[in-house]
MARLO-54860 format. One record per residue (C-alpha): y, z, x; residue number from 1. Coordinates in nm, 3 decimals, decimal comma, padded with zeros to 5 digits, always signed. Layout:
<<Y Z X> NUM>
...
//
This chain:
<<+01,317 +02,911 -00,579> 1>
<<+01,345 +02,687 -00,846> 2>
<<+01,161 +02,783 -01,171> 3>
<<+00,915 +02,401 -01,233> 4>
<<+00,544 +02,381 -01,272> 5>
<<+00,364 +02,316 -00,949> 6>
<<+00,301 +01,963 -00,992> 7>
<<+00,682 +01,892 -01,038> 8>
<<+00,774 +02,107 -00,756> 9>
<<+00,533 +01,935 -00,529> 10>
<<+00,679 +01,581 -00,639> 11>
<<+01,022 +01,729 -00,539> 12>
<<+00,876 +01,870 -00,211> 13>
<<+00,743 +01,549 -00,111> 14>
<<+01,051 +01,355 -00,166> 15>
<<+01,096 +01,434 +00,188> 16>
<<+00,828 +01,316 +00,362> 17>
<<+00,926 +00,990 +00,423> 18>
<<+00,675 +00,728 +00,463> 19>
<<+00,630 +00,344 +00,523> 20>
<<+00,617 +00,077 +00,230> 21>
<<+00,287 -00,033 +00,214> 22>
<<+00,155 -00,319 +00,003> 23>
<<-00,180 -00,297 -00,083> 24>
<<-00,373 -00,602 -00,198> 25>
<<-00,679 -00,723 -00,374> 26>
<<-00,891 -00,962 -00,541> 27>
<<-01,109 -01,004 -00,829> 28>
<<-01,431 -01,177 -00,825> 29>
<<-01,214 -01,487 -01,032> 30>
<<-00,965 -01,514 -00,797> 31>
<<-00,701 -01,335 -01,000> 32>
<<-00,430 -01,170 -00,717> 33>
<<-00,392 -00,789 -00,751> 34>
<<-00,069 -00,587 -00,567> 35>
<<+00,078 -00,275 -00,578> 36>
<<+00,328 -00,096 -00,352> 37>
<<+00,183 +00,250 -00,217> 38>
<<+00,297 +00,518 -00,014> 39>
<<-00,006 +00,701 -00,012> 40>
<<-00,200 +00,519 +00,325> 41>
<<-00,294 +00,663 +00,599> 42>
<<-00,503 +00,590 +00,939> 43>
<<-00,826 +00,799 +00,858> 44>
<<-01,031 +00,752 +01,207> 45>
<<-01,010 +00,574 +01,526> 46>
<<-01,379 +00,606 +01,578> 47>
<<-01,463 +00,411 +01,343> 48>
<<-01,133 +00,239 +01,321> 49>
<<-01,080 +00,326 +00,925> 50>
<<-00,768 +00,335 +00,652> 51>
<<-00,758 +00,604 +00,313> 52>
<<-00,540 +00,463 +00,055> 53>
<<-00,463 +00,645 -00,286> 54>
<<-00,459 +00,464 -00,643> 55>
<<-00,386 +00,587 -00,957> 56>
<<-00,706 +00,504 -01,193> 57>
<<-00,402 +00,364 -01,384> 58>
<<-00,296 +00,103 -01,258> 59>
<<-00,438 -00,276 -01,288> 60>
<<-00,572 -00,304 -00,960> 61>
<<-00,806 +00,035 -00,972> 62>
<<-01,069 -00,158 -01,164> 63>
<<-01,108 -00,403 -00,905> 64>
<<-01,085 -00,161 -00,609> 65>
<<-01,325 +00,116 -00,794> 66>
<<-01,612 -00,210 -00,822> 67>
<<-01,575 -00,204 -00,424> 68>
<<-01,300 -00,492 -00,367> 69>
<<-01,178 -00,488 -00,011> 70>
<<-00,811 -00,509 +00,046> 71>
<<-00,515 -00,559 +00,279> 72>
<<-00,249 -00,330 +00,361> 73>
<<+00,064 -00,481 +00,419> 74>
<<+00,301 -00,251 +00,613> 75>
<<+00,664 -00,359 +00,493> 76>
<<+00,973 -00,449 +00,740> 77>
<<+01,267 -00,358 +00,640> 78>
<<+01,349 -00,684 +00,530> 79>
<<+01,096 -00,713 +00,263> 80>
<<+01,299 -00,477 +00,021> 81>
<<+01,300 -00,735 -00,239> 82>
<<+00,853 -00,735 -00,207> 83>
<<+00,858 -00,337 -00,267> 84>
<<+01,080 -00,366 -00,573> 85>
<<+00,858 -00,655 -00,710> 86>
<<+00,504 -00,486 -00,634> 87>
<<+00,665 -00,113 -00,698> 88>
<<+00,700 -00,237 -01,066> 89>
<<+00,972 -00,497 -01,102> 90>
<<+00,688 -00,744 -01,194> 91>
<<+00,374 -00,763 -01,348> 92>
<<+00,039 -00,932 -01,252> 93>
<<+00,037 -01,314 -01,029> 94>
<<+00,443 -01,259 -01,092> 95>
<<+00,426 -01,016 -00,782> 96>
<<+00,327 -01,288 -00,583> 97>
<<+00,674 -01,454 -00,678> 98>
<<+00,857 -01,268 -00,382> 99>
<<+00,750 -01,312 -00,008> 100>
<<+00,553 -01,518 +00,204> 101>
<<+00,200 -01,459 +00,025> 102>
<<-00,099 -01,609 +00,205> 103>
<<-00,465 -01,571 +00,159> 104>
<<-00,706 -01,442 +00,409> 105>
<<-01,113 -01,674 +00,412> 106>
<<-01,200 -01,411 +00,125> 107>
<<-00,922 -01,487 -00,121> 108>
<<-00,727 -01,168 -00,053> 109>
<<-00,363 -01,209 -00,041> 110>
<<-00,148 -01,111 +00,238> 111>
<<+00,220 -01,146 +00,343> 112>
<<+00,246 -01,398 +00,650> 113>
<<+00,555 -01,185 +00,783> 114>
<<+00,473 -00,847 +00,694> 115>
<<+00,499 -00,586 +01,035> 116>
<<+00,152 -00,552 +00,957> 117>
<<-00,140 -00,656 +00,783> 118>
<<-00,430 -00,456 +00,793> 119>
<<-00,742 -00,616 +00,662> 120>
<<-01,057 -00,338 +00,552> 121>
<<-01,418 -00,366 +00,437> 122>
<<-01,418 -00,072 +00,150> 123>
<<-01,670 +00,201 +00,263> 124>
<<-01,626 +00,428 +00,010> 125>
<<-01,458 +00,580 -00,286> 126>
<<-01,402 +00,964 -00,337> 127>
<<-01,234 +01,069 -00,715> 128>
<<-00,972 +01,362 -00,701> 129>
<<-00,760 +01,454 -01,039> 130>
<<-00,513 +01,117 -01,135> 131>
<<-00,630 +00,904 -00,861> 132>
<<-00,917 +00,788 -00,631> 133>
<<-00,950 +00,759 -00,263> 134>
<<-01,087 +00,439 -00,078> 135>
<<-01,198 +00,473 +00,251> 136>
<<-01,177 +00,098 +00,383> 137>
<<-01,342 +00,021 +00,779> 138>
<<-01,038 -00,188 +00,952> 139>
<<-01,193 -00,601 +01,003> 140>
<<-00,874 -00,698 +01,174> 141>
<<-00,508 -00,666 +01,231> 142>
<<-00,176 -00,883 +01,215> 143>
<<+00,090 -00,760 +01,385> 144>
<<+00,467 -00,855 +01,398> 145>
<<+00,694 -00,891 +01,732> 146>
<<+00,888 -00,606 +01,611> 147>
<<+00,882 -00,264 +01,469> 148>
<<+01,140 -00,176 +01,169> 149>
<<+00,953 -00,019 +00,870> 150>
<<+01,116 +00,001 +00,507> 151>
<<+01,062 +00,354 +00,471> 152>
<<+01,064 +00,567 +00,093> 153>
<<+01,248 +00,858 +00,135> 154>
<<+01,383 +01,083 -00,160> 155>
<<+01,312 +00,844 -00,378> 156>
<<+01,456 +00,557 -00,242> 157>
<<+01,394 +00,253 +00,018> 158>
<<+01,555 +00,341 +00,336> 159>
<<+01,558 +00,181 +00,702> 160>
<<+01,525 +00,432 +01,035> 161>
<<+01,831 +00,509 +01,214> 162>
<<+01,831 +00,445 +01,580> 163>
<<+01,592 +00,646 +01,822> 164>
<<+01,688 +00,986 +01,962> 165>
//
């Protein structure tokens, strides 16, 4: 075994558990566009149908989430490389909105028009743990694309699945 704190050996453990490229999306009482790519969403419940997302209390969009904002997740294809890199950190504030087919839903909430998925949520509630909080959002409605073929972080890097087994 490798001699590293815990904290650095679990970010080297969990560079392989590959996940999708999720976008997730708010808005501000002003109007003012908030994104930020994620890995850390999940499905919560069927019963109610619910989504847990994962934000660092440092980055811009945690202020507007922690005052009870609902959001969008927008589940990347494969295509949309250049939209992780943008929201991931290549750009800053309304300049993430540069990249992609950006839409907004009746409540001002952007979305991406072509994303495999958009999953709209309600925020429920909001649970803090260490770095970051937890925001338990009840699903309002879904967008789906004709096909499925996630961009996928893996090992620190955007990847695409192979073909099935």
């Amino acid at each position: 075994m490798m001699d590293m704190d815990l904290a650095t050996a679990l970010k080297t453990a969990m560079r392989g558990f590959a996940q999708s490229v999720t976008i997730i999306t708010t808005v501000d009482d002003e109007g003012q566009r908030y994104a930020m790519a994620a890995t850390a969403v999940t499905p919560l419940s069927m019963d109610p149908p619910s989504m847990l997302i994962c934000v660092n209390r440092s980055v811009s969009s945690h202020k507007i989430l922690e005052g009870g904002a609902n959001f969008s997740l927008n589940i990347l294809s494969v295509e949309q490389n250049d939209v992780a890199h943008c929201c991931g950190g290549g750009a800053r504030g309304e300049d993430r909105f540069a990249v992609g087919n950006w839409t907004n839903d009746e409540n001002g909430i952007p979305f991406l028009a072509d994303a495999q998925a958009v999953i709209r949520c309600h925020q429920r509630q909001r649970i803090s743990y260490g770095s970051h909080d937890i925001f338990i959002g009840d699903v309002q409605t879904i967008q789906l694309a004709g096909e499925v073929d996630p961009l996928i972080y893996l090992d620190g890097a955007y990847r695409r699945i192979g073909p099935k087994l």
